[in-house]
C-alpha positions as CSV (number, residue, x, y, z in Angstrom):
1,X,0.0,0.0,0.0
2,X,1.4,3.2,-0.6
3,X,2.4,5.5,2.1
4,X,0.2,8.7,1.3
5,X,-2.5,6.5,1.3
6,X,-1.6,4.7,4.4
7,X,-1.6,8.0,5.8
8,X,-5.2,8.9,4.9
9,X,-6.9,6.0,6.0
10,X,-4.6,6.7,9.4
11,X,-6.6,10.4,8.9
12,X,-10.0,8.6,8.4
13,X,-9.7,6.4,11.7
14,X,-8.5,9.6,13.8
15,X,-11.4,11.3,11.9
16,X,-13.7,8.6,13.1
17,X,-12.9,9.1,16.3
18,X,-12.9,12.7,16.7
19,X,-16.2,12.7,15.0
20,X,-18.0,10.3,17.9
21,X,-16.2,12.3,20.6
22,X,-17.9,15.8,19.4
23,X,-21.4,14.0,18.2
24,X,-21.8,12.3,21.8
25,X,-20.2,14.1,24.1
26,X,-22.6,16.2,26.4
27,X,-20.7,18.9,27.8
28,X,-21.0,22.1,25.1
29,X,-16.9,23.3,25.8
30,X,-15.8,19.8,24.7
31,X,-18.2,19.4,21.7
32,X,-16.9,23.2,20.4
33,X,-13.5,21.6,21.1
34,X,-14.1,18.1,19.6
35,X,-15.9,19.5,16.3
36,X,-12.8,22.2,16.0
37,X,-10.7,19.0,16.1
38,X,-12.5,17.8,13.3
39,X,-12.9,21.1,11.3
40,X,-9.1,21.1,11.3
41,X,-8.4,17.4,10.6
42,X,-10.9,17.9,7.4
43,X,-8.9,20.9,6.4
44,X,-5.8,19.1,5.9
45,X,-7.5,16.1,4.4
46,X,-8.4,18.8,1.8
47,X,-10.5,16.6,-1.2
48,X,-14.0,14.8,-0.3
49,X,-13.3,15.4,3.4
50,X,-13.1,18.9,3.1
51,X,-16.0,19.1,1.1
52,X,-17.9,17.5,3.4
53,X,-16.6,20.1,6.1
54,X,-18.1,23.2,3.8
55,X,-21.4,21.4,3.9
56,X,-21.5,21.1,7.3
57,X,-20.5,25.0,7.9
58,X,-23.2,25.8,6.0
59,X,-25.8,25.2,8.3
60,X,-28.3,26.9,10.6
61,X,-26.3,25.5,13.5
62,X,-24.3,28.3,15.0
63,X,-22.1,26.0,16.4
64,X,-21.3,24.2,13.1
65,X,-20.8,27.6,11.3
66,X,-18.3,28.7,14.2
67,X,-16.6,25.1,13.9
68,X,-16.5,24.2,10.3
69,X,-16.4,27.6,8.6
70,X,-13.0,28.4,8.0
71,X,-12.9,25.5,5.9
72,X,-15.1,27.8,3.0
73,X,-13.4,31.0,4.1
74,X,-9.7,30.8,5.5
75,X,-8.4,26.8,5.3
76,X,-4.5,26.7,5.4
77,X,-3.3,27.2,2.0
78,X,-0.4,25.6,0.6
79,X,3.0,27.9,0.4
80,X,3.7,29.5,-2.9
81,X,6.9,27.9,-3.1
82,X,4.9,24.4,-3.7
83,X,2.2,26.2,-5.9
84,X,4.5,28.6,-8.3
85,X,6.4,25.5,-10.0
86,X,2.7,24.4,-10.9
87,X,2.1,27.2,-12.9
88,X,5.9,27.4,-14.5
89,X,5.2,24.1,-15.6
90,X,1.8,24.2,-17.2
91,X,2.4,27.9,-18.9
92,X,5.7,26.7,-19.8
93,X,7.2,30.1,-18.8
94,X,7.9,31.5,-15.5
95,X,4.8,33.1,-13.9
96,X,6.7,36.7,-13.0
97,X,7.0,37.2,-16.5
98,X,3.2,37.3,-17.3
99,X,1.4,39.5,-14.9
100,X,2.7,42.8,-12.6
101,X,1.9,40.9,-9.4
102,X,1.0,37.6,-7.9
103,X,-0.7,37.5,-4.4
104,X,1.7,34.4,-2.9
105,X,-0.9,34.1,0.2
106,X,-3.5,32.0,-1.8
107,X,-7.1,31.0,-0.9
108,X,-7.6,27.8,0.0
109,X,-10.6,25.0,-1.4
110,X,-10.3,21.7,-1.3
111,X,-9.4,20.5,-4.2
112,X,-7.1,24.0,-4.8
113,X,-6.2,27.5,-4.3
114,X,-6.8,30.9,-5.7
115,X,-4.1,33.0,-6.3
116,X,-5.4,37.1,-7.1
117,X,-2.8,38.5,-10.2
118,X,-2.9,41.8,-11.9
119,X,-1.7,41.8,-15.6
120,X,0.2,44.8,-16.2
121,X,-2.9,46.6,-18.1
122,X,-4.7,46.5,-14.7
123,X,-7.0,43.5,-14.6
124,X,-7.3,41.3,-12.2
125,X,-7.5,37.7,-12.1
126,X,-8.0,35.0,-10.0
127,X,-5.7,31.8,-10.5
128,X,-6.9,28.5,-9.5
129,X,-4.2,26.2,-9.4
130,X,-4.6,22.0,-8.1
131,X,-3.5,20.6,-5.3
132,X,-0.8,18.3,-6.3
133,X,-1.4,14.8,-5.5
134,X,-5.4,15.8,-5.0
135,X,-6.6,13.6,-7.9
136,X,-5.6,10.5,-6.4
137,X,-6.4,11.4,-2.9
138,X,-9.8,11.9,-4.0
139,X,-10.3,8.5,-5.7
140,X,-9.2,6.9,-1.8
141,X,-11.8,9.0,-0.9
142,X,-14.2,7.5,-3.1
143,X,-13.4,4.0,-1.9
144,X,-13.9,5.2,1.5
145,X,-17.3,5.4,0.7
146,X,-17.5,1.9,1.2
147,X,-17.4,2.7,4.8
148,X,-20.9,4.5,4.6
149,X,-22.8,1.1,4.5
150,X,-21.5,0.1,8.0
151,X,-23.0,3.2,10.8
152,X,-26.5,3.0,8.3
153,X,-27.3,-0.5,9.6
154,X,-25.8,-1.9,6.1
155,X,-27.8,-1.0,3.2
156,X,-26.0,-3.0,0.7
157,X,-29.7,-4.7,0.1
158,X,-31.3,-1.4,-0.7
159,X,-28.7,1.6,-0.8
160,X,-27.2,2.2,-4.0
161,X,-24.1,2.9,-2.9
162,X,-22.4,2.0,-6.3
163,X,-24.7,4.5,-8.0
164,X,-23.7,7.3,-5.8
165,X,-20.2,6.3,-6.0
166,X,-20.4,7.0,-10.0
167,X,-22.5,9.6,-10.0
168,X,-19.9,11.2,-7.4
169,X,-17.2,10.5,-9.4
170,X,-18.5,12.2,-12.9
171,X,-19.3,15.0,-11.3
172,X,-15.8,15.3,-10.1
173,X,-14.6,15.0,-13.4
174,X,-15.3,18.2,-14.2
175,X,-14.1,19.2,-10.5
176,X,-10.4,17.5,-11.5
177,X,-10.0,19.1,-15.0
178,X,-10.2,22.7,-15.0
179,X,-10.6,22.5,-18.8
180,X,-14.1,20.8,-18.5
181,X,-14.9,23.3,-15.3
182,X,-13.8,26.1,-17.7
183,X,-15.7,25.0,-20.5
184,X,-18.7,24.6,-17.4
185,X,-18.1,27.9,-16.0
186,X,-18.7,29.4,-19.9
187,X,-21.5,27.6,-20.2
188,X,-23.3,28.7,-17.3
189,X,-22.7,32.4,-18.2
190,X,-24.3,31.9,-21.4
191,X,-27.3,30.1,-19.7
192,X,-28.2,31.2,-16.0
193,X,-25.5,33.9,-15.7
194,X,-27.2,36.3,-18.4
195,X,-29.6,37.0,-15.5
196,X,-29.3,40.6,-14.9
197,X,-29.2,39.8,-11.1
198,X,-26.0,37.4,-11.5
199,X,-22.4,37.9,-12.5
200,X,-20.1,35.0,-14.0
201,X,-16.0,35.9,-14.0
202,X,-14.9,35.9,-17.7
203,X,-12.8,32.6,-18.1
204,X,-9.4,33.0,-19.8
205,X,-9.3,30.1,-22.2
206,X,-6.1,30.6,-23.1
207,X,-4.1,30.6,-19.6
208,X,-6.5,27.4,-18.5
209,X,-5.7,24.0,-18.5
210,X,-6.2,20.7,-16.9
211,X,-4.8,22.0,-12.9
212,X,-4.9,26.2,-13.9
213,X,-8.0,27.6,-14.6
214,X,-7.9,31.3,-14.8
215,X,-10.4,33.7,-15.2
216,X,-11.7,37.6,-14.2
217,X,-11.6,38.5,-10.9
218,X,-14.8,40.0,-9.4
219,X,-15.1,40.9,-5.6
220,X,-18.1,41.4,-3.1
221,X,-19.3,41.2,0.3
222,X,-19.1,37.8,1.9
223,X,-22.0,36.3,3.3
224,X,-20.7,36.6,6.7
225,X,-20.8,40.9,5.8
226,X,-24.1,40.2,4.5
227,X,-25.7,38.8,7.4
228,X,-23.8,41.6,9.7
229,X,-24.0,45.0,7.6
230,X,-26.4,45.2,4.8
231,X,-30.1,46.4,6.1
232,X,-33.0,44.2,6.0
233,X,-34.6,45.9,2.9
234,X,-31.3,45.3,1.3
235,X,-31.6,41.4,2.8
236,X,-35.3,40.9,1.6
237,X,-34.7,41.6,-1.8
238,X,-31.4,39.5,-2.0
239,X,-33.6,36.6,-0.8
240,X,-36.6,37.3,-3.5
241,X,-34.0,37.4,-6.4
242,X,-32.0,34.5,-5.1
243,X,-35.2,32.5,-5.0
244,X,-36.7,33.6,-8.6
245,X,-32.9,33.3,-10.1
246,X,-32.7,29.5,-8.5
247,X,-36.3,28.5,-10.4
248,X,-35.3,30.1,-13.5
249,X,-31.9,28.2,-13.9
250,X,-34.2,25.1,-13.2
251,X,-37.0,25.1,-15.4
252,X,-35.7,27.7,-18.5
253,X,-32.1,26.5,-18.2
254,X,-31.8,23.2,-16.8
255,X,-28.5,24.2,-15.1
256,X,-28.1,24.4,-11.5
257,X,-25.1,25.7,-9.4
258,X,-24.6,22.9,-7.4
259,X,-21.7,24.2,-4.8
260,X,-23.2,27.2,-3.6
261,X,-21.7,27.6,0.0
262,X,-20.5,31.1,1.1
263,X,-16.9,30.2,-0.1
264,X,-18.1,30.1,-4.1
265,X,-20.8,33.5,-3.6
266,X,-20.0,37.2,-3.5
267,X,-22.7,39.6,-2.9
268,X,-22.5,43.3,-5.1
269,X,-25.0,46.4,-3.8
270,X,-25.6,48.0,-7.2
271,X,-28.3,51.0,-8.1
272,X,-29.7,48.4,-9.1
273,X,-30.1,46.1,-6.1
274,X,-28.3,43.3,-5.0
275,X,-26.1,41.0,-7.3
276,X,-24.7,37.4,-6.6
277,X,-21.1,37.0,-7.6
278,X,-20.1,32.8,-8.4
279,X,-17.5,31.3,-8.1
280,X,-16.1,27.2,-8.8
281,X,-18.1,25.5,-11.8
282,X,-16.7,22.3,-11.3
283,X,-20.2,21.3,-9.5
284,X,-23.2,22.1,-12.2
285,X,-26.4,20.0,-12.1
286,X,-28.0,19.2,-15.7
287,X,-31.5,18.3,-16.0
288,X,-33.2,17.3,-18.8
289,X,-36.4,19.0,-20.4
290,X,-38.5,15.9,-19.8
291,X,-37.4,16.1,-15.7
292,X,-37.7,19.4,-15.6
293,X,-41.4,19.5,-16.9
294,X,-41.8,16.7,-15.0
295,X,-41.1,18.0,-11.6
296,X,-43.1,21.3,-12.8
297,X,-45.7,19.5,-13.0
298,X,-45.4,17.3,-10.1
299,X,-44.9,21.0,-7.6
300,X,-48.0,22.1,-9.5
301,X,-50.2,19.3,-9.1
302,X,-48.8,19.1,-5.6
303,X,-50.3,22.5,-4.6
304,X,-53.5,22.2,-6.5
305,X,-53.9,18.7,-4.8
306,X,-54.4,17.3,-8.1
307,X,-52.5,14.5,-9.2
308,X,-51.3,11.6,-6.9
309,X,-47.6,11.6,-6.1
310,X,-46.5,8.2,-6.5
311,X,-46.5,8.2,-10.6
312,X,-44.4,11.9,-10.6
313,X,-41.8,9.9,-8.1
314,X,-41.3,7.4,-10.3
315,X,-40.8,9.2,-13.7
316,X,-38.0,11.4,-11.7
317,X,-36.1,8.0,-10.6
318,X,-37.5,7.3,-7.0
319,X,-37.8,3.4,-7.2
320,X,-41.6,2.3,-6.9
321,X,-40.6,-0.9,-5.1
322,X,-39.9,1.2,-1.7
323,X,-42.3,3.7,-2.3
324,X,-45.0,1.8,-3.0
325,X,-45.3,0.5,1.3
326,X,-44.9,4.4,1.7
327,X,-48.0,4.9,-0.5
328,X,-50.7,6.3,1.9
329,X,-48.1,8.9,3.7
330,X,-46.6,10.4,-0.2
331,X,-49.6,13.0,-0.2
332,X,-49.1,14.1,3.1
333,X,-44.9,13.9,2.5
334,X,-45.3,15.5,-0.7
335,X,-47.1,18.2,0.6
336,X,-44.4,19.0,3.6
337,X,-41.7,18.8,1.1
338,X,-43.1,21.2,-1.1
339,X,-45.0,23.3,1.5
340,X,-43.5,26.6,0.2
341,X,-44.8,26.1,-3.4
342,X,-48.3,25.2,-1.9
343,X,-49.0,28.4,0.2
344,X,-50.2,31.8,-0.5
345,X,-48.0,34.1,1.4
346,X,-44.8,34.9,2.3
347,X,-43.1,32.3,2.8
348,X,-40.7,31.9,6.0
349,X,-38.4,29.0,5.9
350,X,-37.4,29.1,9.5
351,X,-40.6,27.9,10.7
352,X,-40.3,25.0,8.2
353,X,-39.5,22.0,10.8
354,X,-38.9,20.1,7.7
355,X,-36.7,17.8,8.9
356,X,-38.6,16.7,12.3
357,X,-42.0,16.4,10.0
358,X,-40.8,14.0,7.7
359,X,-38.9,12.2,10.6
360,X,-42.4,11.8,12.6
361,X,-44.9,11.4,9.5
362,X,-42.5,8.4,8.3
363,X,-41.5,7.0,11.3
364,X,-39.4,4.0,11.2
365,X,-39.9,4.1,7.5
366,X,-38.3,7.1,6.7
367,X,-34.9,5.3,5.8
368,X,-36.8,3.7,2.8
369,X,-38.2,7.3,0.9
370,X,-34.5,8.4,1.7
371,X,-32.3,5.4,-0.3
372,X,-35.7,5.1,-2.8
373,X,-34.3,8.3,-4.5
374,X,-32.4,8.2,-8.1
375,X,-28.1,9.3,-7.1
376,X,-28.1,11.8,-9.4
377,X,-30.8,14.5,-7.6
378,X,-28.4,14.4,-4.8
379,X,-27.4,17.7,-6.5
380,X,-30.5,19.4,-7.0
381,X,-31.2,18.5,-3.4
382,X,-27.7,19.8,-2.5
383,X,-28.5,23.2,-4.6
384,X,-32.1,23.9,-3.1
385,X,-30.6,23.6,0.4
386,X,-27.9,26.2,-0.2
387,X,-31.0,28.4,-1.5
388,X,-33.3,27.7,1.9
389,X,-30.2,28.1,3.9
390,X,-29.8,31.6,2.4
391,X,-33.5,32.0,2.9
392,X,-33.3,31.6,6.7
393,X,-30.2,33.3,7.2
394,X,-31.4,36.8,5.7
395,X,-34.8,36.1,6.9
396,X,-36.5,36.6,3.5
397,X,-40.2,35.9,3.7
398,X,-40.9,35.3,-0.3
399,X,-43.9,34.5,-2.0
400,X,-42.7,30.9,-3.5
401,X,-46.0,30.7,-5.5
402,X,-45.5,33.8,-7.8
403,X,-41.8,32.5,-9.1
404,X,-43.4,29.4,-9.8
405,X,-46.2,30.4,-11.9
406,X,-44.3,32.3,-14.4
407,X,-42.6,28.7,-15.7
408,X,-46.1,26.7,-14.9
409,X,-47.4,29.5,-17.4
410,X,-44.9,29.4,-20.1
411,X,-45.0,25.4,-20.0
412,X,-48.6,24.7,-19.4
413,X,-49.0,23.3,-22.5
414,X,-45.9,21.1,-23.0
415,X,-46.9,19.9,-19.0
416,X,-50.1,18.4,-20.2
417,X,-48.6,16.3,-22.8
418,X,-46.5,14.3,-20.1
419,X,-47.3,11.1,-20.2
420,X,-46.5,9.6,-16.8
421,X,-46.3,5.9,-15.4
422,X,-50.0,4.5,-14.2
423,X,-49.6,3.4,-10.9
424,X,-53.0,2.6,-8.8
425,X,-52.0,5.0,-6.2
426,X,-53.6,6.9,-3.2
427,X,-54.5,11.0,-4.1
428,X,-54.2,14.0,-2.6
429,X,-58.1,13.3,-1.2
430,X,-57.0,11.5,2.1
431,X,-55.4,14.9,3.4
432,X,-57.5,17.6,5.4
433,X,-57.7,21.1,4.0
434,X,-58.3,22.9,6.7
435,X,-57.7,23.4,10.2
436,X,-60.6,24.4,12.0
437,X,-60.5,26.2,15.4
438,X,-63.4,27.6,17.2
439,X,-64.4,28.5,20.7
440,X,-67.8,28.5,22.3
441,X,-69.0,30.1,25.9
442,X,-72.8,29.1,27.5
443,X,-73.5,27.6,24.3
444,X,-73.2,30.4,22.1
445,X,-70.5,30.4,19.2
446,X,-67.7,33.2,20.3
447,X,-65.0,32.8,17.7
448,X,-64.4,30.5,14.6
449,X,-61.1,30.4,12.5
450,X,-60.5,28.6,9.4
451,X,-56.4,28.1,8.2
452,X,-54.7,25.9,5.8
453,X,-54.3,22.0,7.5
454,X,-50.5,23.1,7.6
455,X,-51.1,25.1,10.2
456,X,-51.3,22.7,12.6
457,X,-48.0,22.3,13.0
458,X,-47.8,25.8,14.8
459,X,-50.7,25.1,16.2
460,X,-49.8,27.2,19.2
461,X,-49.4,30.8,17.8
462,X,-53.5,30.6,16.8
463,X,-55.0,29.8,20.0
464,X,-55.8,32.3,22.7
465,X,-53.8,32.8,26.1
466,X,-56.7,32.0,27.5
467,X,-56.8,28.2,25.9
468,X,-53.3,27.8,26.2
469,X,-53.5,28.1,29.9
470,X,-56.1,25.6,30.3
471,X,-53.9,23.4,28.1
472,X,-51.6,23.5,30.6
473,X,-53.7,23.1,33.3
474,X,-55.0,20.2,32.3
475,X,-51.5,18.6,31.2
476,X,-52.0,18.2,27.4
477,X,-48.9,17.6,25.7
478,X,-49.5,19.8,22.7
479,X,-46.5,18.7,20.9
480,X,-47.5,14.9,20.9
481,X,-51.1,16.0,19.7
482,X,-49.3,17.5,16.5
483,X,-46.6,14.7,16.3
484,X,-50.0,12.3,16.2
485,X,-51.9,14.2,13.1
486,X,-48.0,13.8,11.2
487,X,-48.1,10.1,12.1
488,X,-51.1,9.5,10.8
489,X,-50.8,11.5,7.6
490,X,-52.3,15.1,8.3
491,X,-55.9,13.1,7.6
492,X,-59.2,14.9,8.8
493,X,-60.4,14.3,12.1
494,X,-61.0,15.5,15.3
495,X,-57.6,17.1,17.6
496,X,-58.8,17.9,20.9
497,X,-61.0,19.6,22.6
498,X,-61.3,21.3,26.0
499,X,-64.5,21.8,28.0
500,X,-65.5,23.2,31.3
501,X,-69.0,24.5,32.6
502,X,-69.2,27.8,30.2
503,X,-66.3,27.3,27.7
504,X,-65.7,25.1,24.6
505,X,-62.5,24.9,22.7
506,X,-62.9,22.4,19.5
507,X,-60.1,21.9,16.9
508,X,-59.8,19.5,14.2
509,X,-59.4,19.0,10.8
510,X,-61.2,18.8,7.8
């Protein structure tokens, strides 16, 4: 075996360890201390593990953005001394020669470093130069996936491992060749980066090859300056046009960034609002016309409760065989996942819950809608949660609804002519509409609301002070009456009621 990769799997089995010491460790000093551990064993990993230290920065833990995020913003990069013979040797001609100035304190990524050069007309560039040795630390990386099987209980019976494997390794293909990321990066400014609201750096084709890619060198605010400096006007609009942009590179483009955390985005004030700056094209999700009506249509029939779920699932990949037990929770699921299509206000992602929704609608079952997936939308699903995390963290309430119906308009037509699997399938029927709340004193009707059935996951903010004291009074355990209508699949029916000798509190759904 050779040494360096001796060495790494010495890295993953220290990694292992200090991974379990900052997951279950219960006092808060030694978890900070534990995950910083890890945050700097990652870093000089660099490859996969890094990557996988960037995701986890970008998070709406604080604790995992104070841990992990120097790995997006400030990793150790490699001296120049080890980095300048890379370029002499792929240009051919000593470096000095060609631009006024090189920056020799680069900025480190994981699988290279940018280097900021001024030509001696003025512009500025950014050089991105490989790690050497990264492309075959990344393929040990790859076979350490192996290792994912074993803490999941192994899935070899139902995981596609091998499928994520390859889809993992095409996309870093284009990651490991900066001639395919270059030819990417043009690409995308010719397809989602015409959007007035985005800018694309200019690639030099000239100066690029296969471990340089070099290209024009546009600044902004990070989104740490964001977050701390720009007003919340200023932060509401960034949000609306980050959404809107996101939809349009999905449904007119087909092209989706798929390695958006704060390391790869700038963000420009401009008379003419905010901007977003990209960086790093070596990630870019594809999708096909046929998918992309198809999930169109799916989100549509979704908040129109429609069409049942199961058939959309299946022509986008999911496999039908673990689905198909799953059946009478997929409205319900559906729904969740797509709550902020399905509403008709502002939306605000914080409040989502997503995560501990899904865990108690699908109970022990969740595992199987999880591996039932196709590999390939792991970067559409890795692309819409860098646009909810930017969501949350500027606090951008946005109408979902009105940036989807400007492609459900355009592609209407082309929609109906889907022709989709048929599946005898449970509908969008079994779930309530509604939630219902009303109050009654001696008899006589005092209040009634009606709200969407979502709403009864915050079911708390729309009863009285009055109701919620009785509540707890009487020792309801509010959250385990809303955890109940998720287990059983948001259906109608009744969800408590409260009575004493003149007052009446009924709530259910229909």
């Amino acid at each position: 075996m050779p040494v360096e990769t001796i060495r790494r799997t010495w890295n993953y089995a220290q990694l292992a360890k200090d991974s379990a010491k900052a997951r279950w460790t219960h006092d808060a000093q030694a978890k900070r201390a534990a995950q910083k551990m890890v945050a700097q064993r990652l870093g000089k990993m660099r490859g996969l593990p890094q990557k996988v230290g960037q995701m986890m920065a970008f998070s709406a833990d604080a604790s995992k953005q104070e841990a992990f995020g120097d790995l997006y913003e400030s990793a150790d990069p490699l001296p120049w001394s080890t980095m300048r013979p890379i370029l002499a040797a792929a240009w051919d001609v000593d470096p000095d020669t060609l631009f006024n100035e090189v920056d020799p304190h680069g900025k480190a990524a994981s699988l290279g470093q940018v280097h900021a050069a001024t030509l001696p007309d003025g512009r500025k560039l950014a050089i991105k130069i490989q790690y050497p040795g990264i492309h075959d630390a990344v393929m040990s990386d790859l076979a350490a996936l192996g290792w994912l099987s074993k803490p999941l209980g192994d899935l070899s019976g139902g995981f596609d491992l091998e499928g994520y494997r390859h889809t993992i390794l095409e996309g870093l293909k284009t990651e490991l060749d900066y001639r395919l990321e270059a030819s990417s990066q043009a690409a995308f400014a010719a397809g989602p980066g015409q959007n007035p609201w985005v800018m694309v750096p200019e690639v030099d084709q000239e100066l690029s090859c296969e471990n340089v890619l070099v290209s024009q060198w546009i600044d902004g605010d990070s989104w740490q300056n964001v977050q701390a400096s720009w007003s919340s006007q200023e932060k509401a609009e960034l949000g609306r046009r980050l959404l809107f942009w996101f939809l349009e590179s999905l449904f007119e483009h087909g092209q989706l960034h798929a390695d958006m955390h704060p390391g790869n985005v700038r963000f420009v004030r401009t008379a003419d609002g905010p901007k977003i700056v990209l960086y790093d094209f070596g990630s870019v999700y594809h999708m096909s016309q046929q998918e992309r009506l198809t999930l169109l249509r799916f989100i549509q029939a979704t908040r129109d409760q429609s069409e049942a779920p199961l058939p959309y699932l299946v022509a986008l990949g999911f496999r039908q065989d673990l689905l198909e037990p799953l059946d009478s929770r997929l409205p319900a699921l559906c729904r969740v996942l797509l709550e902020p299509f399905c509403v008709d206000h502002p939306y605000d992602t914080r409040q989502w819950q997503l995560s501990e929704r899904l865990n108690d609608l699908l109970g022990n079952e969740r595992m199987n809608f999880r591996i039932a997936g196709p590999p390939q939308l792991i970067y559409l699903l890795r692309s819409f949660h860098a646009m909810i995390t930017y969501l949350s963290g500027l606090d951008a309430k946005v109408l979902w609804c009105r940036g989807l119906q400007t492609h459900v308009a355009k592609y209407r037509q082309a929609m109906g002519l889907l022709k989709l699997p048929t599946l005898a399938t449970v509908d969008y029927q079994t779930l309530a509409r509604h939630l219902k709340v009303q109050v009654l004193r001696d008899g006589q009707l005092k209040a009634s609301v009606t709200l969407a059935a979502a709403a009864i996951d915050r079911l708390e903010n729309f009863l009285d002070d009055e109701t919620l004291e009785r509540i707890g009074q009487e020792r309801i355990d509010l959250t385990e009456i809303v955890r109940d209508v998720r287990r059983q699949g948001y259906v109608p029916g009744n969800v408590f009621e409260l009575k004493d000798p003149h007052r009446e509190v009924k709530v259910w759904l229909e």
